[in-house]
LOSE-478379 format. One record per residue (C-alpha): residue number from 0; residue in three letters; z, x, y. Coordinates in pm, whole numbers. Example, Ala and Ser with C-alpha at 12.3 -4.5 7.8 and 13.67 -1.06 7.14 Angstrom:
2
ATOM:pos:code:Z:X:Y
ATOM:0:ala:780:1230:-450;
ATOM:1:ser:714:1367:-106;
//
This chain:
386
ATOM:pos:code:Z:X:Y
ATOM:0:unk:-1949:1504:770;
ATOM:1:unk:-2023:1757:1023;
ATOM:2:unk:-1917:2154:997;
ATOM:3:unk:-1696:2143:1260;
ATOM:4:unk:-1507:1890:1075;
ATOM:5:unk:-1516:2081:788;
ATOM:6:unk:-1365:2340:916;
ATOM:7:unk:-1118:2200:1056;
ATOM:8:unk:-1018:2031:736;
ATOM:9:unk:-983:2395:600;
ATOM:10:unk:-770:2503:876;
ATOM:11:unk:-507:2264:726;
ATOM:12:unk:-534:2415:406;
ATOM:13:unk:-322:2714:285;
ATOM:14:unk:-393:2971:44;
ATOM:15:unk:-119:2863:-168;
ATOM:16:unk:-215:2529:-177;
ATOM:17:unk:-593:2613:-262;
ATOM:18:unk:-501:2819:-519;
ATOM:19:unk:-299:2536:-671;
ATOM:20:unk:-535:2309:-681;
ATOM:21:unk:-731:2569:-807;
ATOM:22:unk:-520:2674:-1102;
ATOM:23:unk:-466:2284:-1188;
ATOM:24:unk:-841:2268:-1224;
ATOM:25:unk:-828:2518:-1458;
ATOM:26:unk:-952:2836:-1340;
ATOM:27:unk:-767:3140:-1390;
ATOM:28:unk:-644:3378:-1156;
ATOM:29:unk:-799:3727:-1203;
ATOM:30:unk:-431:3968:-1162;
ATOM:31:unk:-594:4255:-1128;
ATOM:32:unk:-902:4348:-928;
ATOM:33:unk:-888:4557:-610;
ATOM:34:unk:-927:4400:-296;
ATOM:35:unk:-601:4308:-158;
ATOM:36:unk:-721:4039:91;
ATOM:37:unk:-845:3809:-163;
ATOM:38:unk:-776:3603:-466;
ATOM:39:unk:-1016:3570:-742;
ATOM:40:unk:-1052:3323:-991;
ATOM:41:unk:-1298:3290:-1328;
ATOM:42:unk:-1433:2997:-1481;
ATOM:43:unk:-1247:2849:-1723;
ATOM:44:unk:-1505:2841:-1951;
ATOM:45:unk:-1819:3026:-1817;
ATOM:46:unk:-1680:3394:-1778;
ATOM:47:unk:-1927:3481:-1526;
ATOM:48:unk:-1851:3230:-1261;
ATOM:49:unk:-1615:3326:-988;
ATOM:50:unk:-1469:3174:-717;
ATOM:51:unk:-1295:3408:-431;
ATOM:52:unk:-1071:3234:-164;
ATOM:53:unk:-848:3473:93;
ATOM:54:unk:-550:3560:50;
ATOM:55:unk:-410:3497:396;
ATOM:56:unk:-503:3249:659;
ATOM:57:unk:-380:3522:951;
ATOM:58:unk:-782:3565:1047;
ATOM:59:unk:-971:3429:1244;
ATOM:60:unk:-1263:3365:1013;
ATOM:61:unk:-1000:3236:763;
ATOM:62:unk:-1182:2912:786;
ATOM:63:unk:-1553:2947:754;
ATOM:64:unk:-1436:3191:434;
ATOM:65:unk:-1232:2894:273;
ATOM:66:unk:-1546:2644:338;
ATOM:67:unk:-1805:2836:214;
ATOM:68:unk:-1562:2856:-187;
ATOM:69:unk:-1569:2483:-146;
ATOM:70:unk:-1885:2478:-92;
ATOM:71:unk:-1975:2652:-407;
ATOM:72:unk:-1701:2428:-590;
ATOM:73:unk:-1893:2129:-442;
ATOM:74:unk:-2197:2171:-697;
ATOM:75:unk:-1957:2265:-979;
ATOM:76:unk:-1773:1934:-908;
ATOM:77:unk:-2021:1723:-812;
ATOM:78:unk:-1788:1588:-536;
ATOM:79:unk:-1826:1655:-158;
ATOM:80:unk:-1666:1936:54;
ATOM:81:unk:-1439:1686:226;
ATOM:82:unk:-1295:1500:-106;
ATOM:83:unk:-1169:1844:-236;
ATOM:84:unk:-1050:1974:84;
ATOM:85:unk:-874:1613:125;
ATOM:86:unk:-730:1726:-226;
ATOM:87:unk:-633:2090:-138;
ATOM:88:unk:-408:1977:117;
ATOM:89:unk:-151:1776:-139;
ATOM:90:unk:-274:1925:-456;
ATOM:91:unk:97:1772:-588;
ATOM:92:unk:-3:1440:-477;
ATOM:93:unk:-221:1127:-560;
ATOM:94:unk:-377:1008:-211;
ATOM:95:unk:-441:601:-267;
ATOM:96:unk:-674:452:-32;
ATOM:97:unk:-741:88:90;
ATOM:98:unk:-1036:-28:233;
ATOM:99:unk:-1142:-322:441;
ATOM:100:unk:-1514:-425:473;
ATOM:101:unk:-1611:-697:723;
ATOM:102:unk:-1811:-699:1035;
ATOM:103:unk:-1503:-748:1243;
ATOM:104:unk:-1391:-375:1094;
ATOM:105:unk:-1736:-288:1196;
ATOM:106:unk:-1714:-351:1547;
ATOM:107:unk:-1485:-20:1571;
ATOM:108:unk:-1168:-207:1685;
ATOM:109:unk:-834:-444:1498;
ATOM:110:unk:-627:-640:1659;
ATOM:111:unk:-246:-472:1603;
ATOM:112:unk:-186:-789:1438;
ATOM:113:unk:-416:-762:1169;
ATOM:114:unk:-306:-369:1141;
ATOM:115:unk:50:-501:1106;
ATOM:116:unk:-46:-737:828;
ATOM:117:unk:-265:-478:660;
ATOM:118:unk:28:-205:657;
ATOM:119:unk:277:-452:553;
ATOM:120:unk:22:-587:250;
ATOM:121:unk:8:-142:149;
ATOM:122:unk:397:-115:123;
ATOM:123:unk:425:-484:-28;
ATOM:124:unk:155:-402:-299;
ATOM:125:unk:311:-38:-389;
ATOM:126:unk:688:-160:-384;
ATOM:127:unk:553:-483:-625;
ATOM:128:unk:396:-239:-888;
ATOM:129:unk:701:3:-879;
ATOM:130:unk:956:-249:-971;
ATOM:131:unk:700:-384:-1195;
ATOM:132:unk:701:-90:-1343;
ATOM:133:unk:1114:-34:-1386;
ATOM:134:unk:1155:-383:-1439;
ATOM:135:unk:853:-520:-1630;
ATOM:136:unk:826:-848:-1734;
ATOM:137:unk:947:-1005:-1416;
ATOM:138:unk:750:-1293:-1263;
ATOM:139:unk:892:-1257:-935;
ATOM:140:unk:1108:-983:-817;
ATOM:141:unk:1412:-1149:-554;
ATOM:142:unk:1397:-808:-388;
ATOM:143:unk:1141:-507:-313;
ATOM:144:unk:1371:-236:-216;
ATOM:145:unk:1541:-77:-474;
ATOM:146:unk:1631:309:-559;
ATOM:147:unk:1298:357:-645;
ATOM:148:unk:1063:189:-333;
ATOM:149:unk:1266:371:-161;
ATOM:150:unk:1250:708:-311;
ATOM:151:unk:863:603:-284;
ATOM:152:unk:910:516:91;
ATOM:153:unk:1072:837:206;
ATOM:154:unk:818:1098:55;
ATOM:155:unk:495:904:99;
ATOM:156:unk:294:964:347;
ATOM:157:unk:76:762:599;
ATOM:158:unk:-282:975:599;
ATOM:159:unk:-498:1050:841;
ATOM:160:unk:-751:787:955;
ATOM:161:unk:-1091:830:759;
ATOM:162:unk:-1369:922:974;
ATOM:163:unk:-1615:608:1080;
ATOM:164:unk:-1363:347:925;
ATOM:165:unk:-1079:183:863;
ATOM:166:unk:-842:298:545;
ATOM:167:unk:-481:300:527;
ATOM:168:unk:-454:640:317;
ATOM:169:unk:-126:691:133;
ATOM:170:unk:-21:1040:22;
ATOM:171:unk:199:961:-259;
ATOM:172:unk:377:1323:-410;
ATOM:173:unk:448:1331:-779;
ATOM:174:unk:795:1452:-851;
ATOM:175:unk:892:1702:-1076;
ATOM:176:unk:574:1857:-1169;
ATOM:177:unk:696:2170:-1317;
ATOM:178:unk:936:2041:-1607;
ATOM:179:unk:853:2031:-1928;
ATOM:180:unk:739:1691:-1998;
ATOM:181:unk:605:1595:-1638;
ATOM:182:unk:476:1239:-1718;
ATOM:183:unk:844:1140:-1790;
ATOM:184:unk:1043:1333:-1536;
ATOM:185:unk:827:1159:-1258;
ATOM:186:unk:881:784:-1424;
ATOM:187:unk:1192:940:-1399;
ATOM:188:unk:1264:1024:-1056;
ATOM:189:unk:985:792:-913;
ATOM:190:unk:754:631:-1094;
ATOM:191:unk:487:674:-850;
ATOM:192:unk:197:742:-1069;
ATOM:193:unk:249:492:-1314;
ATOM:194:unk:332:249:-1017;
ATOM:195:unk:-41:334:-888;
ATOM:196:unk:-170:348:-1261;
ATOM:197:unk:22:-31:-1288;
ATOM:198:unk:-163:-158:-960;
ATOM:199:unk:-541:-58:-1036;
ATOM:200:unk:-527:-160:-1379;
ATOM:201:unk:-371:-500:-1281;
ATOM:202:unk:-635:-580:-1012;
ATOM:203:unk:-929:-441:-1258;
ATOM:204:unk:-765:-761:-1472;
ATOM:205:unk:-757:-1013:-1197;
ATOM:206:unk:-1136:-872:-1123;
ATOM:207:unk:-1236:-952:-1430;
ATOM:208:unk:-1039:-1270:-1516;
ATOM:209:unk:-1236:-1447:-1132;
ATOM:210:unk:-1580:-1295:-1313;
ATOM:211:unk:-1532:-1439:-1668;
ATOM:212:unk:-1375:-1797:-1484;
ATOM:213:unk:-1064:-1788:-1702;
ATOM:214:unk:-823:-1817:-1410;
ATOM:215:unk:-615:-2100:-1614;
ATOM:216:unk:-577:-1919:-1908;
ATOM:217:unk:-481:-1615:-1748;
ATOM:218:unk:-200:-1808:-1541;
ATOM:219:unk:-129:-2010:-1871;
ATOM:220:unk:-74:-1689:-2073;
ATOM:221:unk:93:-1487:-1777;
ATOM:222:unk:358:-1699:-1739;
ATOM:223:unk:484:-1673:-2119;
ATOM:224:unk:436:-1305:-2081;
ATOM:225:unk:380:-1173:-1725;
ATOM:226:unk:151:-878:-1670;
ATOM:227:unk:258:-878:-1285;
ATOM:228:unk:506:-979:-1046;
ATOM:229:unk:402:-1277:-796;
ATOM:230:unk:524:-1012:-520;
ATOM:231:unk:236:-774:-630;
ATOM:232:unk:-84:-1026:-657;
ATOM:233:unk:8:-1185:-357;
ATOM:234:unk:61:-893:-142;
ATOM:235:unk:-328:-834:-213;
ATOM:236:unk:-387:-1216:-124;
ATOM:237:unk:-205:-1144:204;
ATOM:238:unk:-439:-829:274;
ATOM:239:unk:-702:-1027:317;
ATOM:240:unk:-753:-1082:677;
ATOM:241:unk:-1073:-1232:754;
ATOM:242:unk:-1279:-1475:505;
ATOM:243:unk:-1565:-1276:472;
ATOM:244:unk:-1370:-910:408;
ATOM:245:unk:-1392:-728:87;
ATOM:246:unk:-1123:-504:19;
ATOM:247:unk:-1152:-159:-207;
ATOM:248:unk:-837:15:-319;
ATOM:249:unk:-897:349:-485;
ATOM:250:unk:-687:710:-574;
ATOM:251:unk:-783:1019:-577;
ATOM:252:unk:-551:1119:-873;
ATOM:253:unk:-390:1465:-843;
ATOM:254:unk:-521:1778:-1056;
ATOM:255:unk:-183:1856:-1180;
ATOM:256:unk:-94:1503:-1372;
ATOM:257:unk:-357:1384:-1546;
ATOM:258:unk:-418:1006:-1549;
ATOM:259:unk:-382:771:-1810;
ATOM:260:unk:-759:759:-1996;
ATOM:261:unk:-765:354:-1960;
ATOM:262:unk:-703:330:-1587;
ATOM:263:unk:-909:270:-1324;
ATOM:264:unk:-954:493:-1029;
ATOM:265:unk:-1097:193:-822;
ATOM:266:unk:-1117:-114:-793;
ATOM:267:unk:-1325:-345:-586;
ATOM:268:unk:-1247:-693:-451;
ATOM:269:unk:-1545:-914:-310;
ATOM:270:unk:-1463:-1148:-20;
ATOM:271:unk:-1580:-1451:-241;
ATOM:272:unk:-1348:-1366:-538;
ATOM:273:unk:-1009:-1469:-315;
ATOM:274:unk:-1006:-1813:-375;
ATOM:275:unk:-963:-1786:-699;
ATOM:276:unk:-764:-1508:-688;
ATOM:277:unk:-528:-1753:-473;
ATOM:278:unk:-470:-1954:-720;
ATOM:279:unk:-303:-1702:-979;
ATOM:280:unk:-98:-1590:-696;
ATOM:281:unk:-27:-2010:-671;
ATOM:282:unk:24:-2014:-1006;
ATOM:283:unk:240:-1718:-1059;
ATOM:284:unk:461:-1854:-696;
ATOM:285:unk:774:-2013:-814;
ATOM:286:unk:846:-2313:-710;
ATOM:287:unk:1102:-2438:-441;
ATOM:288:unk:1374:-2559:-746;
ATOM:289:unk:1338:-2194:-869;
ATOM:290:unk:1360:-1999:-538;
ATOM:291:unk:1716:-1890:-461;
ATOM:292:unk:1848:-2012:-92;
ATOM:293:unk:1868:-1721:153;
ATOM:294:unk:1916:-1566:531;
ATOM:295:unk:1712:-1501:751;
ATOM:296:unk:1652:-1332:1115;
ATOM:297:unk:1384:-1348:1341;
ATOM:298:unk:1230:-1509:1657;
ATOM:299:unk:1028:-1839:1704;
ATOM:300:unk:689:-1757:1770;
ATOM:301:unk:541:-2109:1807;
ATOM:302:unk:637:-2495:1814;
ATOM:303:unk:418:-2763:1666;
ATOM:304:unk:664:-3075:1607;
ATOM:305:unk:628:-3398:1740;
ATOM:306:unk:803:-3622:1999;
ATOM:307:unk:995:-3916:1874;
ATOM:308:unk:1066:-4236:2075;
ATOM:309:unk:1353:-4035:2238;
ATOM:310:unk:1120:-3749:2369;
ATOM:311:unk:1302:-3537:2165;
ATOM:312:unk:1098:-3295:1967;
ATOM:313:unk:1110:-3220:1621;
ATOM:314:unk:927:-3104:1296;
ATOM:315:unk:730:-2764:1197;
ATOM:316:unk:749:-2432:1415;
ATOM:317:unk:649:-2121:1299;
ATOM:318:unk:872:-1814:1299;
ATOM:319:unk:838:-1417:1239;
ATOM:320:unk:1144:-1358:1006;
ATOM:321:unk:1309:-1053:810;
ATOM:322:unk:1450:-1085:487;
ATOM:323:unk:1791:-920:429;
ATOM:324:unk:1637:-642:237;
ATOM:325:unk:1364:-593:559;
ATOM:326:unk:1052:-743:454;
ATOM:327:unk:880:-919:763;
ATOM:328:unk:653:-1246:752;
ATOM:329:unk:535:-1509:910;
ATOM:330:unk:685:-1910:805;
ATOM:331:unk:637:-2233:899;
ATOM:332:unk:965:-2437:870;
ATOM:333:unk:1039:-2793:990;
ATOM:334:unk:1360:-2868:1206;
ATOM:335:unk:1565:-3160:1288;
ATOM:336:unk:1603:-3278:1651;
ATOM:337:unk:1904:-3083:1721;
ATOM:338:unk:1752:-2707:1537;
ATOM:339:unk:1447:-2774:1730;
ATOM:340:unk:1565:-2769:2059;
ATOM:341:unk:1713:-2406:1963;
ATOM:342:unk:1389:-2340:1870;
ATOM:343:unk:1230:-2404:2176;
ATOM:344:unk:1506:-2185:2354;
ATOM:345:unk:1435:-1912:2116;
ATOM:346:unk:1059:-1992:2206;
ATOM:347:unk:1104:-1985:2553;
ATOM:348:unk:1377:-1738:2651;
ATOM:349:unk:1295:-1477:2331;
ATOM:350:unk:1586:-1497:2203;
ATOM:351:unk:1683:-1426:1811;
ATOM:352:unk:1740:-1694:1595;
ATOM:353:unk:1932:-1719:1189;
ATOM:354:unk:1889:-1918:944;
ATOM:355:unk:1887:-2040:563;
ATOM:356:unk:1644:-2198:323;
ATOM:357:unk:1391:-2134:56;
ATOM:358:unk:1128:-1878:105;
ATOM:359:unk:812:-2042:-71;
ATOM:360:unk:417:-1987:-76;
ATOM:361:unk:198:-2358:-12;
ATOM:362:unk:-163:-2299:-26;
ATOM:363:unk:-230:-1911:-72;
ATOM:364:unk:-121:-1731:236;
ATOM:365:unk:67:-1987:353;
ATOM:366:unk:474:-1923:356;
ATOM:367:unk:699:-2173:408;
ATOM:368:unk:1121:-2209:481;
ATOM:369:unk:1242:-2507:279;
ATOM:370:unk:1543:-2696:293;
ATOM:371:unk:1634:-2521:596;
ATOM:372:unk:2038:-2506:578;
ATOM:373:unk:2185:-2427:946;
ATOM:374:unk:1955:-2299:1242;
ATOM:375:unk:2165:-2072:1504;
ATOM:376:unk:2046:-1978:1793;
ATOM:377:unk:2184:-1618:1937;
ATOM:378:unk:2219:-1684:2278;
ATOM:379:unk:2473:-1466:2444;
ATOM:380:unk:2674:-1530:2765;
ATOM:381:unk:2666:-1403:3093;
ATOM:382:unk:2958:-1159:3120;
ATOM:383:unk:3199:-1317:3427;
ATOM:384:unk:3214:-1107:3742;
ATOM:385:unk:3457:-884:3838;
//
């Protein structure tokens, strides 16, 4: 990474927050010494190491000062100069990262569909392991947004784009760093570390499970005792966009909470490896006996039915839809004569459409409505002249 990067990295840290990161790494702040315009620090071990930041960024060389301590910190690390500076500017926070690799990433462009899906596949995969976490034991969670997603959902934050590629960078802050026992107050108030800690550890799992070929007994044994929800292993199905993509989900755990020693901090998903990985998101799926009959919203995006004798079409059409707690998909559903010429309307004129059925997977990525209930068509009238 160039200097003038760099540098502009440390612009967007403050003294406060490099001196926490600092302190949560251990060094100690020197109280007395006296220069006024600096803060020094020694080694938490090695007496005669030092590390001086500024005090203040009101200077114009505020910058190039705060890069050249990183610097130094960069051979006592062994980690680059951008890493920590990434870290510096949320010392409080874990920052989770997800990676695509394919040549279609490569070419320097997505479509916004495949952004959409990606995005949606991030909040799907972090909501999954926080309810896993709060409500373990579940197979499949009915619904994604409770107190705590949404606690997550309101202080995370959407990072800045990494430089050359394509990551979706979550900033996720830790709550309630500063009490006593901080592990528990932030299960308490969030659970955003251990929901992190929950989704490495259960991918390093599925990782392993594709590499040792014991899909079936994994599936076998996860459904007397599930280690995951269905809503968390196939939100990473669902992320992958292209056939030949790999996808890399790491965190850059925060200085202040240390992690748990058997976790992860990455994990790494070959392209090859989703098949199989399919099929414990198939086998985990429950099936359409089991899955609850519910509402829907949304608009018809395409019609593939037939014509019968009549010319009257009918059979599948796919639909974008929104679940009542806000989740957003694509679903193939299959109408009767009557629904499917509101479809086409919808189709046709854009209009909204509601509905009922069963919201199950077919076939990986595949979602489907079953035993669609009614079909309504929103179609408002013209309001009469005057």
């Amino acid at each position: 990474m160039t200097r003038e990067v760099l540098l502009m990295l440390a612009s967007q840290v403050s003294p406060i927050k490099a001196q926490r990161y600092l302190l949560a790494k251990k060094w100690k702040l020197v109280a007395k010494h006296p220069r006024k315009d600096i803060l020094l620090f020694n080694h938490r071990r090695d007496k005669l190491k030092q590390i001086v930041i500024p005090a203040s960024s009101d200077y114009e060389m505020y910058s190039n000062d705060l890069l050249n301590a990183v610097w130094w910190l960069e051979k006592e690390e062994q980690r680059d100069a951008a890493t920590i500076l990434g870290q510096m500017m949320v010392p409080d926070a874990d920052v989770l990262r997800y990676r695509i690799r394919s040549p279609q990433a490569e070419s320097g462009t997505l479509t916004l569909g495949a952004v959409h899906t990606l995005i949606s596949c991030v909040v799907s995969s972090l909501s999954s392991a926080i309810c896993d976490v709060f409500s373990p034991g579940q197979l499949h969670h009915k619904r994604l947004k409770t107190r705590q997603v949404k606690n997550l959902l309101e202080k995370a934050q959407f990072g800045q784009t990494e430089h050359g590629s394509f990551v979706v960078k979550v900033i996720a802050p830790l709550d309630d760093l500063d009490e006593k026992s901080p592990a528990f107050a932030e299960m308490r108030d969030g659970g955003t570390r251990q929901g992190i800690e929950h989704l490495l550890k259960s991918l390093t799992d599925v990782v392993k499970t594709v590499e040792k070929g014991t899909v079936k007994q994994f599936i076998r044994k996860g459904l007397a005792t599930p280690p995951f929800s269905d809503n968390l292993i196939n939100s990473i199905v669902d992320m992958r966009l292209w056939q030949d993509a790999d996808i890399e989900i790491s965190s850059e755990w925060s200085p202040i909470l240390t992690p748990s020693k058997q976790v992860p901090s990455s994990v790494f998903i070959p392209s090859d490896y989703f098949d199989e990985i399919e099929k414990i998101g198939q086998g985990f799926s429950p099936k359409s006996s089991e899955t609850p009959m519910e509402f829907f919203s949304g608009f018809v995006m395409e019609l593939c039915g037939e014509t019968n004798e009549k010319g009257k079409k009918y059979g599948d059409v796919i639909a974008h839809l929104t679940r009542s707690d806000g989740e957003s998909f694509s679903a193939i559903m299959s109408l009767s004569e009557t629904q499917h010429q509101d479809a086409i309307k919808s189709y046709e004129k854009n209009l909204p459409v509601s509905l009922s059925g069963r919201l199950i997977r077919e076939g990986g990525r595949k979602k489907w409505i079953r035993d669609v209930g009614f079909f309504k068509l929103y179609d408002p009238e013209p309001v009469p002249a005057a």
